[in-house]
N, C-alpha and C positions, 0 to 999 in steps of 0.2 A: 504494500500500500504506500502510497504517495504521500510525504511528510507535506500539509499545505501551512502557507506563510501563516503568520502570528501577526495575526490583526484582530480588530477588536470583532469584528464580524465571529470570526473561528475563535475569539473565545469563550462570546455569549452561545455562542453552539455548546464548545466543550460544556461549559457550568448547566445547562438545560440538558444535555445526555447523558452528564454522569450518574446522577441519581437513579435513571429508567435504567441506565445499563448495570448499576450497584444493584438495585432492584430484580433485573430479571439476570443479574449472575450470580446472586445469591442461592442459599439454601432451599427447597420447598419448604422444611418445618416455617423458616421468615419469611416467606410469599405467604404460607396458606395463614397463618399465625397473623400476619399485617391483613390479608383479604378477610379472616372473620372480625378483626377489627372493627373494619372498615365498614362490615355490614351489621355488626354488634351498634357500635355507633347511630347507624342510619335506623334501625330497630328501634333502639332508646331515644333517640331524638323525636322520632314521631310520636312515639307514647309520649314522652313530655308535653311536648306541643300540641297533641291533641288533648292532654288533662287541665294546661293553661287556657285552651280556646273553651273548653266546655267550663270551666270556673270563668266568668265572666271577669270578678271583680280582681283576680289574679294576673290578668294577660301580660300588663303594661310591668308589675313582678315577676312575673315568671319569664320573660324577653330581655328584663334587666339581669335577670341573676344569670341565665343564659349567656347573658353578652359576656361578662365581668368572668364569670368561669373560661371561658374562651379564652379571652383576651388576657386570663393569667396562665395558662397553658403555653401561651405563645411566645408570652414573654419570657416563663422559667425556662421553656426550652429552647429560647436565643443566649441565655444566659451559661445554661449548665451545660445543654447538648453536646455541644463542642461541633466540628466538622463532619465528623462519623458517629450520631447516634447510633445508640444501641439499640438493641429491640425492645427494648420498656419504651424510650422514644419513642418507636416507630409505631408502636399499641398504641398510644396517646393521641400522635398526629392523627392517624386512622379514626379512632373514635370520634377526633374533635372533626376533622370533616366531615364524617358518616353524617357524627348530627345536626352540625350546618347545613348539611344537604339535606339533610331531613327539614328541617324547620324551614328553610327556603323554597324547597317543596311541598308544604302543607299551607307557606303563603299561596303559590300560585294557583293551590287548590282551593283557596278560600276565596279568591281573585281581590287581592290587594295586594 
């Protein structure tokens, strides 16, 4: 394979392939282990979000605590994770998008 020049183009490539290529040269136990994550995550998210929509007085609570857990997720693991998380990491990331995608998908199902 052809070594190509080192500009910034090829190395915004490199930093977006490394992760997919870490990912799918990895283990299956940490593919299958990150994928039930991922849909672990997307499972719980929806029960949340569908027990804050059906608590009415809850929603605008339960969207904040939501957010605030996220958002401290994100931040311990800019902090601690380092460059090469581990697989606790990578359980966490998985879960916390599971159920963003969850909740973001039960917005568009409520249509707002």
């Amino acid at each position: 394979m052809t070594q190509l020049q080192s500009t910034r183009w090829n190395a915004l490539l490199q930093r977006l392939v490394q992760p997919l290529e870490r990912w799918l040269g990895g283990s299956w136990r940490n593919r299958s282990i990150g994928l039930l994550a991922l849909l672990l995550g997307a499972y719980l998210g929806s029960n949340v979000a569908s027990i804050f929509v059906n608590l009415a007085k809850l929603q605008s609570l339960g969207a904040l605590l939501m957010l605030l857990g996220t958002e401290a997720l994100v931040r311990l693991r800019g902090r601690y994770a380092g460059e090469q998380p581990g697989l606790a990491w990578t359980v966490l990331d998985n879960l916390r998008i599971g159920a963003v995608f969850a909740v973001v998908q039960e917005a568009f199902k409520l249509g707002s």
